[in-house]
N, C-alpha and C positions, 0 to 999 in steps of 0.2 A: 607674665606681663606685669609691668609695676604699673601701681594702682594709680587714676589720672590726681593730680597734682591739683590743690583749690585755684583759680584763677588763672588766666593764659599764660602761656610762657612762647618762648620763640627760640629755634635752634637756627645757627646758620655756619653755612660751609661756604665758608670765603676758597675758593680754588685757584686756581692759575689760568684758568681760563674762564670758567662760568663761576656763578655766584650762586646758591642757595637756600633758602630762609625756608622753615615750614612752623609754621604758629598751631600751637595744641590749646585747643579752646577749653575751658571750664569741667564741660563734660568729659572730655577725654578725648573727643575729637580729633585728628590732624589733618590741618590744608595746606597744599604750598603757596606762599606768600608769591601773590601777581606784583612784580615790580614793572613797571608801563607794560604792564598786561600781558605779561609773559612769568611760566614759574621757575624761569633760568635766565639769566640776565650774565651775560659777557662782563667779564672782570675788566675789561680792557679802560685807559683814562684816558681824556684827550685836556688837552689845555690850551684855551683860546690867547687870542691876542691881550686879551685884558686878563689874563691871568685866574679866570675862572675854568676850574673843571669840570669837564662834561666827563659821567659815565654809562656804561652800559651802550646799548644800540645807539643811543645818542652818540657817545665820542666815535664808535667805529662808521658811523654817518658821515660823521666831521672830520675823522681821517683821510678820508679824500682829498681835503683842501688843502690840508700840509701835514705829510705820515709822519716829517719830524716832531710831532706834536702831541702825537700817540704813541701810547706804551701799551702795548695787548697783554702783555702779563707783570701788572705789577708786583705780583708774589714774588716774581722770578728774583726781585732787585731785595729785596726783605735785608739783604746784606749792606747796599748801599746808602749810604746816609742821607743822597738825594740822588735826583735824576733829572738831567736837562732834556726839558721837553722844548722844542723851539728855541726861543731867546728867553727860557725863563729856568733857575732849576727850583725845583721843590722837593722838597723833603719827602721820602718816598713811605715815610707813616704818614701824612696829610694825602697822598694817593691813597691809601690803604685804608685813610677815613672818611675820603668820598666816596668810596664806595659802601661804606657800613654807614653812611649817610644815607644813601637812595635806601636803603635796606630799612633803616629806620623812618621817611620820610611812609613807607608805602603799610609799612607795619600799622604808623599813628593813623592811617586811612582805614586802614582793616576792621582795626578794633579800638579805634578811639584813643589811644596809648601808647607808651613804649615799654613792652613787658618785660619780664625778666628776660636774661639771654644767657646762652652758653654760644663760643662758638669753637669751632674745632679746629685744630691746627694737626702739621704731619707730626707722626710719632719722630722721628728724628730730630726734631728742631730744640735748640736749647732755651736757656732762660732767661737770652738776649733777646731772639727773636720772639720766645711768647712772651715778653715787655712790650714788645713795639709790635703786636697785632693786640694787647690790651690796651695799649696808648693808643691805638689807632682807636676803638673802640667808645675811649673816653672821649677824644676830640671829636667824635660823632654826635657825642651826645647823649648816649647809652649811658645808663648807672652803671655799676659795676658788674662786672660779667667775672661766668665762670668760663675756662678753659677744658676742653677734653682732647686728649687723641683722637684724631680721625680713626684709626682703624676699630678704637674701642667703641665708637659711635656705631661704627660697622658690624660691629660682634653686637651690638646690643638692640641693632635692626635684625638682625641674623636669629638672632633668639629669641627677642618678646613679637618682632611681627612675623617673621615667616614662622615662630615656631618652630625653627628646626634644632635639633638636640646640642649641645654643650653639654655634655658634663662636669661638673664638679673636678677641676684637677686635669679635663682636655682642654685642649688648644685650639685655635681657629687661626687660617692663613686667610689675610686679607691683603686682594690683590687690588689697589688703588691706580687704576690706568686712565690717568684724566687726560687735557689737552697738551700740557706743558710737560709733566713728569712723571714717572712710575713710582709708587708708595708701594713696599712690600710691609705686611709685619704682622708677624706672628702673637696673639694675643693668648692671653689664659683664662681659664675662668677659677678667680680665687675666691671660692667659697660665695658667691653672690657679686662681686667684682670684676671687673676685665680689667688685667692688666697687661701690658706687653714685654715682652720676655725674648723678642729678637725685630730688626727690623734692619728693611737695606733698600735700593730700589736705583732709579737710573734718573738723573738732574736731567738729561738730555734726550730724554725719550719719552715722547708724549704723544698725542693724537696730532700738534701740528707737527712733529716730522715723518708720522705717515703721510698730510697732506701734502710737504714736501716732495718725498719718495716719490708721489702720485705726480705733482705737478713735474718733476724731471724726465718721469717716465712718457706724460704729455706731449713736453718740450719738444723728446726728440723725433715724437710723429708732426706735430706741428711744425719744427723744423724744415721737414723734409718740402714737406707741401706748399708752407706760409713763412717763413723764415723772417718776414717781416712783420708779423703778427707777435711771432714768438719774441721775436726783439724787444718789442712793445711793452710785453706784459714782465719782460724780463728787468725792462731799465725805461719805465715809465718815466717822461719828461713832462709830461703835459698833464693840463687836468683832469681830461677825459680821458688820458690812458692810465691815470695813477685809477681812476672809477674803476675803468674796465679790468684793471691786475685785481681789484679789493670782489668784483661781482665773478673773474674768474675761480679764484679762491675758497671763493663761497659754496661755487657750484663744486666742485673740488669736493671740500665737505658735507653737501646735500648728497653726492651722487656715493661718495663711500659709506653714508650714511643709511642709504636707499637700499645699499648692495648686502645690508647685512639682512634685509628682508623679498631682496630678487635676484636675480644672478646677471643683469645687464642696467646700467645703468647710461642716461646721455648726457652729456657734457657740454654747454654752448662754450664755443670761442668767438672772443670778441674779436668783429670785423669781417669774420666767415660767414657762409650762407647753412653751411653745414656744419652740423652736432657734430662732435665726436662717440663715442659707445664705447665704453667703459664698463669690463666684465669680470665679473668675480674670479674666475681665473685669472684674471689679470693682476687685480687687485692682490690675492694671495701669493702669486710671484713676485709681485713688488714688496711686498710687507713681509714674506717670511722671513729676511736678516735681521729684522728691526723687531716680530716677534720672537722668531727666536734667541737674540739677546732676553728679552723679559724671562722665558721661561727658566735660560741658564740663571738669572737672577732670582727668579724665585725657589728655585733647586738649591741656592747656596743659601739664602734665608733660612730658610729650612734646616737645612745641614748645621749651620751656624746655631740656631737655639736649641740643639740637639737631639732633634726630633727626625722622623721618616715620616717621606709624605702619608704612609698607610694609619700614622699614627696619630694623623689629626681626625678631627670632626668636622671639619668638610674646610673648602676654598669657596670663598665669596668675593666675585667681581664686581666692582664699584668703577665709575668714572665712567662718563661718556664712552672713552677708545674701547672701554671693556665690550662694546656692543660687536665688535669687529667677530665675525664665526670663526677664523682663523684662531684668535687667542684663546677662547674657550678648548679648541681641538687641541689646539698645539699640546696646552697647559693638559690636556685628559693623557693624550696616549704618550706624553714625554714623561709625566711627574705618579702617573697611574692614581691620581686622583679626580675628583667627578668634581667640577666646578660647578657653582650656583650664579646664574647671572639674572638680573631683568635686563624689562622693556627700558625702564626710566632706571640706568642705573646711575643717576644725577642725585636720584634724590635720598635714597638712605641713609646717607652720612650724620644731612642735618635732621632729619626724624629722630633716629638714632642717638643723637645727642641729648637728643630731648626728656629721656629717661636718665642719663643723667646727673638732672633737675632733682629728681626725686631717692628717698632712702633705697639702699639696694634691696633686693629682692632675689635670697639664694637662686641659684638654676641648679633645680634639682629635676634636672629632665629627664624624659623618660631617653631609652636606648634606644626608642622606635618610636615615636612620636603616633599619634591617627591623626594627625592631622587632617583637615581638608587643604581643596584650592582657595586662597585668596585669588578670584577672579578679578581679572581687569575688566574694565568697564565696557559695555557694548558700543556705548558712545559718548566720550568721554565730557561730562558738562563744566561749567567751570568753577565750579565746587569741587569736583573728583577731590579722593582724599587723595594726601599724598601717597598711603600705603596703597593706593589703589593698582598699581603696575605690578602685575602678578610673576611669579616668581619661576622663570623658565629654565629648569636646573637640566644640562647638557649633559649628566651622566645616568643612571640607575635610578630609576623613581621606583625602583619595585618595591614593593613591600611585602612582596608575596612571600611566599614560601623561600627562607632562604635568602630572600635578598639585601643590598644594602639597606642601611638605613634608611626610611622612606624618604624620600624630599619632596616637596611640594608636587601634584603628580601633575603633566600639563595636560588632562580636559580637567572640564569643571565641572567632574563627573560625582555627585553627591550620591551615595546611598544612604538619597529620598528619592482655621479653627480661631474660634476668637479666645482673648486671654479670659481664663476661669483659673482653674485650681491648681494649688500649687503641692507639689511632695509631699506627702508628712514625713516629718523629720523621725528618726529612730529616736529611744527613749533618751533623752541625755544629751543627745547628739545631734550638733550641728550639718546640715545638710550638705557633705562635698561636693564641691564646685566638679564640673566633669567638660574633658574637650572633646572635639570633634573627633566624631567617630573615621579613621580613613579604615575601613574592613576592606582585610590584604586579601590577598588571594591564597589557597592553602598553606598556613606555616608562614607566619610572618617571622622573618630572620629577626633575632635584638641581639644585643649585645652586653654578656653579662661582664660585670667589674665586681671581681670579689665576692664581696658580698652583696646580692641584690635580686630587687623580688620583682618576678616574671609571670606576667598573665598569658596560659598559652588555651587557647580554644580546643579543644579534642572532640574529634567526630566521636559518634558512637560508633559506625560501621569500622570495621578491619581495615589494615593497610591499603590494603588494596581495591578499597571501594572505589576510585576514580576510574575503574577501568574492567567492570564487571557492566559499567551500562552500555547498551547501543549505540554505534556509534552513527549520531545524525548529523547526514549533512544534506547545508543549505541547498534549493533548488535555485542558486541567482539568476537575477534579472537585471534587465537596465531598470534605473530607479525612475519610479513613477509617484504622483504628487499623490497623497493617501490622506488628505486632511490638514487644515489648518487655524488659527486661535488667532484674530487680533487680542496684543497684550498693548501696544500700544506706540505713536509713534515715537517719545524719547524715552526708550528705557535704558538700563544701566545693569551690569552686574547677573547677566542670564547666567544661568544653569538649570539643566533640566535631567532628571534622573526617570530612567524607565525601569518597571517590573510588572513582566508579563504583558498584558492586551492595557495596562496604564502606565501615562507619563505625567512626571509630575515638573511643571515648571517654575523655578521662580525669578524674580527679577525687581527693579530696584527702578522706579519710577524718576523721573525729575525734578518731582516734591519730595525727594528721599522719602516715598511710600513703598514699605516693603510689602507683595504680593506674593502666593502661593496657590495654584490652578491644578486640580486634577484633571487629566484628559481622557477621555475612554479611548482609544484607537482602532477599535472595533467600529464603534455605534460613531466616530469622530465627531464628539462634542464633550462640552465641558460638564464634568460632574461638581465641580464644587470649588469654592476660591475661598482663600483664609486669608485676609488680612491679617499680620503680623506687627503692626501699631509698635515698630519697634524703629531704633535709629541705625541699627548695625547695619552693614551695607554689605561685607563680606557672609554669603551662606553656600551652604551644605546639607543638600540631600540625601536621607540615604532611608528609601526603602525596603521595610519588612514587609513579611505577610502578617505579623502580629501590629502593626502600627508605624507610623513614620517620624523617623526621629531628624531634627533640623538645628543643623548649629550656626548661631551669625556671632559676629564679630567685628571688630572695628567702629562699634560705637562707645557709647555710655558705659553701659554692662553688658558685654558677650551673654548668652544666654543659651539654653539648649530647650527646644520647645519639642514634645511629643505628642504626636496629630493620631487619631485613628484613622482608620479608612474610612469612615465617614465624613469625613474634615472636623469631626470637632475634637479641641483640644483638651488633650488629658490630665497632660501638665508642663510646666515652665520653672526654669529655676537658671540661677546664674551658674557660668564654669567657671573653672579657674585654666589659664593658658598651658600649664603643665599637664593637666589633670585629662584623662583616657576615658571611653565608654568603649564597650563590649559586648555585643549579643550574645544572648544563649536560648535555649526552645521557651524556658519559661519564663525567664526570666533576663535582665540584663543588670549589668553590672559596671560601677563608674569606680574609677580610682580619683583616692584626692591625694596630690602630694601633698599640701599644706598642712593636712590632717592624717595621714600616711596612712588611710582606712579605704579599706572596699567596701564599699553598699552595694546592696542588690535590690532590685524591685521589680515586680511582674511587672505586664503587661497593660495594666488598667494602672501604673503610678503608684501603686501602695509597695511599703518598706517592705522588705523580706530579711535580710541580716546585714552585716557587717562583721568587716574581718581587719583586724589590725593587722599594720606590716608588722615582719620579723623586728626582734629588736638592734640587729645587726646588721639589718640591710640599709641599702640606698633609696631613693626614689626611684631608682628609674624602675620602669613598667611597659610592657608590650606585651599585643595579643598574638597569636598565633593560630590561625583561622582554617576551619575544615573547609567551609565552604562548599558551593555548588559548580566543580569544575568542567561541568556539561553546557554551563549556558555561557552568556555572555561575559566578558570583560573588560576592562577599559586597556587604556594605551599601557599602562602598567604590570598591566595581568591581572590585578586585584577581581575578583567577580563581582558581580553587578546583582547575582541571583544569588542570594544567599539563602541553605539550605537548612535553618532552624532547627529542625526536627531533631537534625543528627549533632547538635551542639549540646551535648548534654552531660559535660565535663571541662572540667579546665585545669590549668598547672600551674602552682606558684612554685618559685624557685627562690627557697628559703634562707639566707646565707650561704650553710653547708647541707641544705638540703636540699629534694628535687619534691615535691608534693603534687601527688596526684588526687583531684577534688572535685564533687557531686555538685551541683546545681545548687546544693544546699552549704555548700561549701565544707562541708564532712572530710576528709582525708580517706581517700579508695586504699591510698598505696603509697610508700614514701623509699625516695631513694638514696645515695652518699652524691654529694654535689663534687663531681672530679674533677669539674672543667675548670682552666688557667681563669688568669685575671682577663684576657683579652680573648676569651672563648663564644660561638656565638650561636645560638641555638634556635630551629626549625624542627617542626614533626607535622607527616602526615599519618591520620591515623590511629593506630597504636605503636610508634615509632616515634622517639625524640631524638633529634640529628644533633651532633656537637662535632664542631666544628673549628677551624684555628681561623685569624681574620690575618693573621702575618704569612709570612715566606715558608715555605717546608708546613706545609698545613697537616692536618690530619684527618679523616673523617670519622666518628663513631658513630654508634648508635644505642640506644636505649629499647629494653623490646617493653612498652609500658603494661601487656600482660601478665608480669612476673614480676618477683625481683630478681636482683642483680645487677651484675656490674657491668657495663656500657662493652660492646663488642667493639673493636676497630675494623674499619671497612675500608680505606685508603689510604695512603700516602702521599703527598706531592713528590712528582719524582725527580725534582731540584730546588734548591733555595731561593729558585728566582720568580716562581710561580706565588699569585696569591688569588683567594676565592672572590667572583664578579658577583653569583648569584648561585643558586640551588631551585632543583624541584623536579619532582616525580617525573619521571617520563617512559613509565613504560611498567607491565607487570614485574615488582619484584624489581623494580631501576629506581635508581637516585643519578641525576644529572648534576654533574658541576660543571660551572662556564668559571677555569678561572684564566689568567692571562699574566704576560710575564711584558711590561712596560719597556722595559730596556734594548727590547726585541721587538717588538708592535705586535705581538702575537697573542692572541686571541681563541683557547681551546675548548672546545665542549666533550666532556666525557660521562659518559654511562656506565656507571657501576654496579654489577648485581650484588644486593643485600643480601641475599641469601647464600652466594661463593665467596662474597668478600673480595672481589676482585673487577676491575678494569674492563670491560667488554667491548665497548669500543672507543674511537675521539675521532670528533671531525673540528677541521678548520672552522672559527665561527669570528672572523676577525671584525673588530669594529664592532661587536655589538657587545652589550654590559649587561642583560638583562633577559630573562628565560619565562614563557610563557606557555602551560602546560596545553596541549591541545589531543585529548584523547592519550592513547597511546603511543606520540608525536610529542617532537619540544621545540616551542620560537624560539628563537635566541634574535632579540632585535634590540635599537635603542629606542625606551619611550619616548625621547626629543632629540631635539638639538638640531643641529643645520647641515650635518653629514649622516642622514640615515644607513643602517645596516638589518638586514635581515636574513636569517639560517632558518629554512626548516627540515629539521631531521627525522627522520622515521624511527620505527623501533628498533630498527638494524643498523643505522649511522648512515644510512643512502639523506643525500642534501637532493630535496625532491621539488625545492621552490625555485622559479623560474628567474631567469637574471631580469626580466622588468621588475620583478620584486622586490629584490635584492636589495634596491634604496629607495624601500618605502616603509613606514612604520603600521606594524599590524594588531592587531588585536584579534583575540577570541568571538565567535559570532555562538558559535557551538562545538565542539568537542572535534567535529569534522570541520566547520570550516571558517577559516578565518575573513575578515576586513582590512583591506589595507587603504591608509592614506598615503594621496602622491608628495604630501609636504606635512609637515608641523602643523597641527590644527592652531588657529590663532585666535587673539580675544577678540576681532573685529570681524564684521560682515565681506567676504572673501566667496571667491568660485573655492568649494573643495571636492575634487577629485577622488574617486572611490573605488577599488578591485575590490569583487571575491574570487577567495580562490577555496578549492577543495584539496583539504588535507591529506588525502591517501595517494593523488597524482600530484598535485602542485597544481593543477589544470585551474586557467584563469578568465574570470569575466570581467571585462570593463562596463562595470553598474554606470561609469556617465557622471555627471558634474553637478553638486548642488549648489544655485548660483545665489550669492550674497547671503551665505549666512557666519555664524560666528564659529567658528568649530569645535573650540573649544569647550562651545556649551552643549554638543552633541553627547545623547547616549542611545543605545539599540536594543532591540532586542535577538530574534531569530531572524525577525520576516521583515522588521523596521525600524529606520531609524528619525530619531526627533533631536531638530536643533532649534533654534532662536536667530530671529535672522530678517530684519528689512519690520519690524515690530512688532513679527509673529510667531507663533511656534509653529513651524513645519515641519510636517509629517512627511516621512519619503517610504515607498517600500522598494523593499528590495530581491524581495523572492516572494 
């Protein structure tokens, strides 16, 4: 993340349809600027009889009296030298500076000033038109302003706030789907820079001709029934029928809006007694021609800057229309890459921009990031930061064993004292910054480039330890209320992490007071609260049995504070946004990129060593986690019970080496580093898996017992196929889910490591993402708006019931899994809950927990705890 800038500054994304400003205060802060109290204001202009313009809600108010008067997208005209509105024309820069007028009017309200500005424009546009959006700019009133690409504003939200990976020399597709137009464009990361390196998109496809699509589709049921309704709204003559066209229209886009979070929406028509119902099926048959143009446009982007979609570092959807569940899907299983969308996907652009402002800042990211959730708010107040809209990525969150690169995972599942002491720094040596720890579930997949140093966690016990234990399964129940915590009526920012018989909550008051609550679930009452006297707003819990470690984010200074189980604090110190922490039995271990050094320290905070990187590698850095894959998990697979004991080894991956190394960071055992530039690497174990991330894969293995040279275990058996995810499933199994896009096809196969061969494959279509359960393997998707779910046995029998089928599950215990009926989300919602047991599929409907945030759920065996109506409730469930 680049470091906050002295004094405010203000980014803004002038769109085609809506307008964005988000103002970064002093500290480092970011909110989106309230234009008449809303933080998205309609581009649209209207111009009175006397020759003044009215913008935003205001002119689409006064559009009613005379539409010849209003322009709803003045961007659209950026060409034309004016535009006649009514009997007047005006210059359609003096449009373009009413509205960076209201922008600036409301900015000098905010904070007294008019700050610096950047604003952002499409990457296609030339040096005519970024003239006359800086002239526009000037005529507002603004000093001079800097200019940035929209999409690179996107790549540079994409990076420093969600965190998610760019490497040095990868590319990011950014899919810009606002109201008016589609922005496609390929960006790079040059060395600390984004620049763009391909771009294409469609002038004529935007979110209003879906509304279009929508309203024709209307017409002709309106027709049939009202025919003189439908006239009305078709060729309004009157005043009241030009109102009633502009409040049909509206509903139009409330109820497509609506539909990207229900599957029925209603529709009033003016003049009628009766709504009409409007249903996501419906809505997806109207929009598939109009989406799938977009996806053939961004397949040719692609293709054009010479790239394969397998070959970027992800797809990030921006713009209002991006919200549609249809374009995320279309864009997954057409292009076989996993797009990243939010809630508010309005607002990145101009955040985004906002860095910049400031000198660049390499991304030297890891291949696997630990990130945490930036959670969305429980209720959002009118402060909410702009980054506050959490980041809901519709393909592979895994990070487990094998999987894609992690992406933000969607619960706000943290594995998790007053401020005292702070690290001692090693001798000489400045203390590295460290990030949020996301600890994957067994073998967290990264991805090595050439040369580059890899942190892999190694169990102690043998290959095969996941499946030497008992396997137990849950006795389900309908859930029953088991305890509950007022935290308070306006909180903000729940997440709550459970380990064992406690749950730890925290959450974000509406004095921006950050809070942390231990709960016993046993005795149900509160053990202990730590105020955190801090401003970050984004945290992460994530507990040990040796101590609790908490990452926040989004304020001043990011920071990582380490609690005992008493709640008091051990220590506190700021990270750096690239920078990794890692558990082990004694000790734990932070990477800094800046400093390109590992530090270790026990358990009570004091130093233990450091290790500098190779002199030939990269930054990037990922863990690779034995874990405890008997207990729980979150929607990603990642385990929730992490198994300390048996962490008492790790792996760097040197250059042209593989190093095997003690708690003490000593070198066990060292290997030849064989793997490609685009090679990617997972172990459970004493097993190191290598892996190909392209077409015609290959599978090896490392036996880390010995030395030697890596065995080959598989082959893809066509060039069409590429690897979803990885992971254990079975004695002596290694599972791959990979899938072949151009087919919709979707495979799971089990491979014995010890014949080297193929045992079975079952159909596992639709889901990206493999979640080890005993001797048994999920294959589901952790999000998105088309759930999928496979559960396979150790013999390839598909043993999970079709109510299952599409819902998203997670680990409860080895034996039996949790499934949700929908997308856990950031707000207080009924969520819907199955167990099922893993050895028949056999199902209970545990029942509904009503108004809480789902999101901020996590379980253990017997319960589970969310946030929810201004409490933490307890539910059990067995």
């Amino acid at each position: 993340m680049t470091q906050p800038q002295q004094g405010f500054a203000i980014g803004v994304d002038l769109g085609t349809s809506n307008t964005v400003a988000v103002i970064r205060h002093p500290d480092g802060r970011t909110r989106p600027l309230l234009v008449d109290g809303a933080p998205i204001m309609p581009s649209g202009v209207y111009v009175d009889e006397h020759g003044r313009i009215h913008v935003g809600r205001d002119a689409q108010r006064m559009a009613g009296l005379d539409p010849s008067r209003f322009e709803p997208n003045p961007k659209r005209r950026i060409d034309e030298p004016a535009v006649l509105l009514g009997d007047r024309e005006i210059n359609t820069v003096d449009l373009l500076a009413a509205i960076l007028a209201a922008v600036a009017r409301a900015s000098v309200e905010a904070v007294g000033f008019l700050p610096p500005a950047i604003l952002t424009y499409p990457a296609a546009w030339g040096s005519r038109r970024r003239d006359t959006l800086a002239e526009a700019a000037r005529r507002a009133g603004w000093p001079p302003v800097r200019l940035t690409p929209e999409p690179v504003a996107a790549a540079r939200y994409f990076a420093d706030v969600l965190r998610r990976p760019v490497a040095v020399g990868s590319s990011l597709a950014v899919f810009d789907f606002g109201g008016g137009t589609l922005d496609i464009a390929i960006v790079r990361n040059d060395n600390g820079r984004f620049s763009v390196i391909g771009s294409g998109g469609l002038e004529d496809l935007g979110g209003l001709d879906v509304d279009a699509a929508i309203v024709e589709h209307l017409g002709n049921v309106i027709a049939q029934t009202a025919p003189g309704a439908w006239a009305a709204l078709q060729h309004p003559t009157t005043t009241t029928q030009r109102r009633d066209r502009r409040l049909f229209w509206d509903d139009i886009r409330g109820a497509k809006e609506m539909l990207s979070r229900s599957t029925n929406a209603p529709i009033t028509v003016p003049g009628q007694d009766q709504a009409l119902h409007l249903t996501r099926e419906e809505l997806e048959r109207v929009t598939d021609p109009l989406i799938r143009r977009a996806v053939w446009e961004t397949g040719k982007v692609i293709h054009s800057a010479g790239l394969r979609p397998d070959q970027l570092a992800g797809l990030f959807l921006v713009g209002g229309s991006s919200r549609l569940p249809l374009a995320a899907r279309l864009l997954h299983a057409e292009l076989g890459i996993a797009p990243t969308v939010l809630e508010q996907p309005e607002l990145p652009v101009a955040e985004g921009a906002l860095a910049e402002l400031v000198p660049a800042v390499a991304y030297q990211t890891e291949s696997i990031p630990v990130s945490g959730m930036p959670m969305a708010p429980h209720s959002t107040p009118p402060s909410a930061p702009a980054s506050a809209p959490p980041a809901a990525p519709i393909s592979p969150v895994s990070g487990g064993f094998g999987g894609a690169p992690v992406s933000v995972p969607p619960m706000g599942y943290g594995q998790g004292g007053p401020p005292s002491a702070q690290f001692p720094a090693p001798p000489s040596q400045p203390i590295p910054v460290a990030a949020p720890p996301r600890m994957n579930r067994t073998g967290l997949l990264l991805g090595a480039v050439a040369a580059v140093v890899v942190l892999a966690l190694v169990g102690a016990a043998g290959y095969w330890f996941f499946f030497r234990d008992k396997v137990n399964a849950v006795d389900f129940k309908t859930v029953s209320a088991a305890g509950s915590l007022a935290l308070g009526d306006k909180i903000n920012y729940p997440v709550t992490a459970t380990l064992g018989s406690r749950t730890y909550a925290l959450y974000t008051t509406d004095k921006n007071q950050v809070h942390l609550v231990a709960y016993d679930l046993d005795d149900r009452k509160k053990i202990w609260q730590y105020d955190l006297g801090d401003d970050n707003y984004r945290w992460n819990v994530y507990p040990n049995p040796s101590g609790v470690m908490l990452i926040g984010s989004g304020g001043t200074v990011p920071v990582l504070v380490l609690v005992g189980e008493d709640g008091k604090q051990k220590a506190k110190q700021e990270y750096g946004t690239s920078d990794a922490v890692y558990f082990l039995a004694d000790v734990w271990i932070q990477h800094s990129v800046k400093t390109k050094k590992t530090n270790a320290y026990d358990w009570a905070g004091k130093y233990k060593w450091t290790l500098d990187d190779d002199k030939n590698s990269t930054d990037l850095l990922g863990p690779i986690v034995t874990g405890d894959q008997t207990g729980p998990s979150d929607l990603t697979g990642a385990p929730t019970n992490r198994d300390l004991k048996s962490r008492t080894q790790f792996i760097t991956i040197d250059g042209d080496k593989i190093n095997l190394r003690n708690q003490s960071s000593k070198i066990v055992r060292s290997w030849s580093n064989t793997a490609g530039s685009y090679a990617k690497f997972a172990m459970y174990g004493e097993r190191l898996f290598v892996y190909g991330s392209s077409t015609k894969y290959t599978v090896k293995a490392y036996d880390l017992s010995k030395d030697g040279e890596p065995e080959q275990l598989f082959t893809a058996p066509d060039d069409k196929r590429q690897i979803e995810d990885v992971a254990a499933c079975g004695t002596d199994r290694l599972c791959v889910l990979d899938s072949d896009s151009s087919a919709g096809s979707t495979i799971l196969r089990s491979i014995s490591v010890t014949d080297k061969k193929q045992v079975w494959q079952g159909d596992a279509k639709g889901t990206s993402a493999l979640i080890p359960v005993g001797k048994s393997i999920l294959a589901t998707t952790p999000t998105g708006s088309t759930p999928s779910s496979r559960l396979f046995g150790e013999d390839g029998s598909q043993v999970l019931k079709p109510e299952d089928q599409g819902a998203f599950g997670a680990r409860v215990t080895n034996g039996s899994l949790l499934f949700f009926a929908k997308a856990p989300g950031a707000y207080d919602e009924d969520v819907t809950l199955t167990g099922v047991t893993v050895s028949s599929g056999d199902r209970i409907a545990l029942g509904t927990l009503p108004k809480v945030a789902g999101q901020s759920c996590s379980w253990n065996a017997a319960k589970i705890a969310c946030v929810g109506d201004g409490k933490l409730q307890i539910w059990a469930f067995a």
